[in-house]
C-alpha positions as CSV (number, residue, x, y, z in Angstrom):
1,X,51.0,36.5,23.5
2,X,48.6,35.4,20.8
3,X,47.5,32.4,23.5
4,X,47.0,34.8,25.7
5,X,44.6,37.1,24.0
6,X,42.7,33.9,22.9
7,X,42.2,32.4,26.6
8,X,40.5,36.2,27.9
9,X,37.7,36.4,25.2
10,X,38.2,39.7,23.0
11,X,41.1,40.6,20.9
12,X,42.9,43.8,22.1
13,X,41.8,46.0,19.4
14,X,38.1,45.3,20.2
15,X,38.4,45.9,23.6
16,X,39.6,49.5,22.5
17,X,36.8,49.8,19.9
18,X,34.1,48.7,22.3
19,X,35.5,51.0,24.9
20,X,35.9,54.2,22.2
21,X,32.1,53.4,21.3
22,X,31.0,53.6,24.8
23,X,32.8,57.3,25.4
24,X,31.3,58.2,22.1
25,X,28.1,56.9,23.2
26,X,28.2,58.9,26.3
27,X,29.3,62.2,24.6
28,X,26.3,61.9,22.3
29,X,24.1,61.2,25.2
30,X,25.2,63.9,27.3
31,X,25.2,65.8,24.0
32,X,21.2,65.4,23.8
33,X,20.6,66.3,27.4
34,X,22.4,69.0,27.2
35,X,20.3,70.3,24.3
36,X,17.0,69.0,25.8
37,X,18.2,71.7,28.8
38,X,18.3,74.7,26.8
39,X,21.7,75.0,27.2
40,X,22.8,76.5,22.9
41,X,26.7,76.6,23.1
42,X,28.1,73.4,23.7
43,X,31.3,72.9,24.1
44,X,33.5,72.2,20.6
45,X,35.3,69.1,22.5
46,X,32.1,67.5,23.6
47,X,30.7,68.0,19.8
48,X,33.8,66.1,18.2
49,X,33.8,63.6,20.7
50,X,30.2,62.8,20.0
51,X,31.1,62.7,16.2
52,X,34.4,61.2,16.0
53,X,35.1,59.1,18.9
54,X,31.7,56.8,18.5
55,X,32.6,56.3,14.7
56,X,36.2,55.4,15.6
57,X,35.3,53.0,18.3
58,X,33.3,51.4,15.4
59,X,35.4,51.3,12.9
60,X,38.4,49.5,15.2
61,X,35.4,46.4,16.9
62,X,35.1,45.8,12.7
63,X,38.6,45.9,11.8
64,X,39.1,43.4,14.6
65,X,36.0,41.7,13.5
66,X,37.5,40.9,10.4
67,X,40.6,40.3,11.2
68,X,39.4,37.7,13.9
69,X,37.4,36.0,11.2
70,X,40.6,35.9,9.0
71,X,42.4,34.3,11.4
72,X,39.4,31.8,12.3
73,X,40.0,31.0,8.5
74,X,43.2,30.7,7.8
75,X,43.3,28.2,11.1
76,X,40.8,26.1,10.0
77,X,41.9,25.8,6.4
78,X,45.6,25.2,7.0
């Protein structure tokens, strides 16, 4: 399984990160035109997706960062 994830690029858990980001990204987008519009009351979900799901996404790309990197490391050194 570990081949596997190795011959298609990305590691799992930052395809999930980078894909979190990019809903977060959108909710904070559509956060702003919403705004721009006039419209006050926007919806509680839409808020806590704009401020937890982009954070999230984040967070899991660098914990896959760094565990890639470790990895890389402990491979090359034994």
């Amino acid at each position: 399984m570990e081949n596997a994830a190795k011959q298609t690029g990305k590691p799992f858990l930052m395809r999930i990160g980078i894909g979190l980001f990019a809903i977060g990204m959108a909710a904070v987008l559509a956060v702003f035109v919403l705004f721009a519009t006039g419209m006050e009351n926007l919806p509680v979900w839409l808020s806590a997706a704009a401020g937890v799901i982009t954070p999230l996404g984040l967070l899991l790309g660098l914990i896959a960062l760094v565990r890639e990197a470790r990895t890389a490391k402990t491979a090359e050194t034994g």
